[in-house]
Kinemage of the C-alpha trace (Angstrom):
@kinemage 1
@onewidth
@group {chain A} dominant
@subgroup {mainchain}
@vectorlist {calphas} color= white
{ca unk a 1} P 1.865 15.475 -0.512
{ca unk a 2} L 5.465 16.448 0.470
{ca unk a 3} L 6.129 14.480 3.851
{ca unk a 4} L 4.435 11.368 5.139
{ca unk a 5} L 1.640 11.892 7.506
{ca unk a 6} L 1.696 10.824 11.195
{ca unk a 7} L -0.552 8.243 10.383
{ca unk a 8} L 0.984 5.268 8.107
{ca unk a 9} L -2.211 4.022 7.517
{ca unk a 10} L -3.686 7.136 5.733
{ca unk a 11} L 0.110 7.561 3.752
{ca unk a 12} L -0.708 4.029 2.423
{ca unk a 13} L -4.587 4.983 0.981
{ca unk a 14} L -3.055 8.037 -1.004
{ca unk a 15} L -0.531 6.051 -2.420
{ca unk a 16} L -3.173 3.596 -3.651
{ca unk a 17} L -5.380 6.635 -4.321
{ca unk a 18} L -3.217 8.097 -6.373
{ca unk a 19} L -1.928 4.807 -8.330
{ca unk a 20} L -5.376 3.756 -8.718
{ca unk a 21} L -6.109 7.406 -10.157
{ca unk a 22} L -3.400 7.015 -12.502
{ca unk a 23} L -4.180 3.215 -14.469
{ca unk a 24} L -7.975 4.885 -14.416
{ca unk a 25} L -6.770 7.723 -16.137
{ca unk a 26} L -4.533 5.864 -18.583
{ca unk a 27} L -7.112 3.330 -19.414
{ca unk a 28} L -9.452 6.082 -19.847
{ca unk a 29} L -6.580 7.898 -22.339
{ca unk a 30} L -6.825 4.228 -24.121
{ca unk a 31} L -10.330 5.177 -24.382
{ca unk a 32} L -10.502 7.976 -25.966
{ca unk a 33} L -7.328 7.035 -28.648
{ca unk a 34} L -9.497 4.110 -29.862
{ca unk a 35} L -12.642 6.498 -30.468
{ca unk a 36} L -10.128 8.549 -32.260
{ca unk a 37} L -10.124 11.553 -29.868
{ca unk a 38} L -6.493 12.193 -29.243
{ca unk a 39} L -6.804 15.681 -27.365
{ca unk a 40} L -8.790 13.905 -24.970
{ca unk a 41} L -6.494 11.011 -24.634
{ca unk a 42} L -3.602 13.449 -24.439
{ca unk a 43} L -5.022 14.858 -21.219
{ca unk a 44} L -5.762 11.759 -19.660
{ca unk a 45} L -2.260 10.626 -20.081
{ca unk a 46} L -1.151 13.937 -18.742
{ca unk a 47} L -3.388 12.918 -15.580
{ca unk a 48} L -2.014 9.912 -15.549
{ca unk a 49} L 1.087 10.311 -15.152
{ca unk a 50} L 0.162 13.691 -12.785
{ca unk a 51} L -1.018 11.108 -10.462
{ca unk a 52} L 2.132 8.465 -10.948
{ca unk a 53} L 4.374 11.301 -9.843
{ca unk a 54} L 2.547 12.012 -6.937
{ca unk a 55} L 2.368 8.011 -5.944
{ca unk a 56} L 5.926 7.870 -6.621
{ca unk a 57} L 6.804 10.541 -4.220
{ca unk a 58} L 4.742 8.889 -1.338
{ca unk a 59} L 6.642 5.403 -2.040
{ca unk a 60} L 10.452 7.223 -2.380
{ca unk a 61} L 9.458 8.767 1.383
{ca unk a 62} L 8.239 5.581 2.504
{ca unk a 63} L 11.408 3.925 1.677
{ca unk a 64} L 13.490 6.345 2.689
{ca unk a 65} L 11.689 6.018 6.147
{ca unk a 66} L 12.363 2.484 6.145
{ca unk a 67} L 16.169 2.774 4.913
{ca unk a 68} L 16.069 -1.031 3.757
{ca unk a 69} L 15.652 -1.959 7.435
{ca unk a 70} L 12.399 -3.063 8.245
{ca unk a 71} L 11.517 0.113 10.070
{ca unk a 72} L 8.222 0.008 8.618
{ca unk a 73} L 5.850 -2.078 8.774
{ca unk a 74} L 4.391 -4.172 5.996
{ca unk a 75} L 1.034 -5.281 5.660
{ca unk a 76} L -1.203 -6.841 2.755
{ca unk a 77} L -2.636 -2.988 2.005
{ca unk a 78} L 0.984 -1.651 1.840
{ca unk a 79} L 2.192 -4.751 -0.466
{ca unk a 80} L -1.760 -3.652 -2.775
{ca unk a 81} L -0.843 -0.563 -2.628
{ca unk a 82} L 2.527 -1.167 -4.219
{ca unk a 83} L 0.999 -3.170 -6.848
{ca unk a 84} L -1.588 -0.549 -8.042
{ca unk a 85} L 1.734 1.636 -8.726
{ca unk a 86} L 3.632 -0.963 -10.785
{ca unk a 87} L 0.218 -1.795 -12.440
{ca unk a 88} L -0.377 1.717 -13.332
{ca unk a 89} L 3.431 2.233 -14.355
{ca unk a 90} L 2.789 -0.293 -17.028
{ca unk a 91} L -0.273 0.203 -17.807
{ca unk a 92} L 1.208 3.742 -18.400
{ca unk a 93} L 4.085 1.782 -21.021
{ca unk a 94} L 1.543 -0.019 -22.870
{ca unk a 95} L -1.183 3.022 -23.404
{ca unk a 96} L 1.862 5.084 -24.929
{ca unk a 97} L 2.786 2.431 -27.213
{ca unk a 98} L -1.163 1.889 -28.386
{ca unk a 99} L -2.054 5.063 -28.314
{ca unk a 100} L 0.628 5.528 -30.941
{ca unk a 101} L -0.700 2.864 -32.824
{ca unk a 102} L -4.159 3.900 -33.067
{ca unk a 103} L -2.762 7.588 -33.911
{ca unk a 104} L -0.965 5.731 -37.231
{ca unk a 105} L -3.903 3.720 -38.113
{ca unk a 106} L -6.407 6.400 -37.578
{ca unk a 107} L -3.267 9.105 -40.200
{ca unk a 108} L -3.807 5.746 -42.423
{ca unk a 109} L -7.655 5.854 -42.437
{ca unk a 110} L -7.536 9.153 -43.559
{ca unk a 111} L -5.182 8.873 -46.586
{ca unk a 112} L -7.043 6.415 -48.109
């Protein structure tokens, strides 16, 4: 996706596509980390944040559209939409974080 689409409507879905893509995909790197397959939860974090990137570009277009004026107009999908992509953003946060953690404890298991 490199410009917005002539129809708002359909702009909106992929950004909620895409954001909705992206906490699947970290939850799913989660996943895998706590079964103790970190290649897999690698690429699912990799995915992840594929799929932020691309939500992230729709929104940065959308709000240069609107240049802080209102041009656009706001609705209860556009306002979901924008959730999924802070969800997913911290969702994002949190799976790095634990992921590590379950990386250490899983380097601990095997020492002992």
């Amino acid at each position: 996706m490199t410009e917005i689409s002539a129809d708002f409507e359909s702009t909106i879905m992929e950004l909620l596509v895409f954001s909705g893509g992206a906490r699947s995909s970290a939850l799913m790197a989660l996943q895998q980390a706590r079964a103790g397959d970190f290649t897999a939860s690698a690429k699912h974090m990799a995915e992840s944040k594929q799929s932020v990137k691309k939500a992230h570009l729709i929104q940065t277009q959308l709000i240069g559209l609107d240049e802080g004026c209102g041009k656009l107009t706001i609705n209860l999908i556009t306002v979901h939409a924008q959730d999924h992509l802070m969800n997913a953003m911290v969702i994002q946060d949190l799976a790095d974080d634990m992921i590590e953690l379950y990386r250490r404890q899983a380097q601990l298991e095997t020492r002992a």
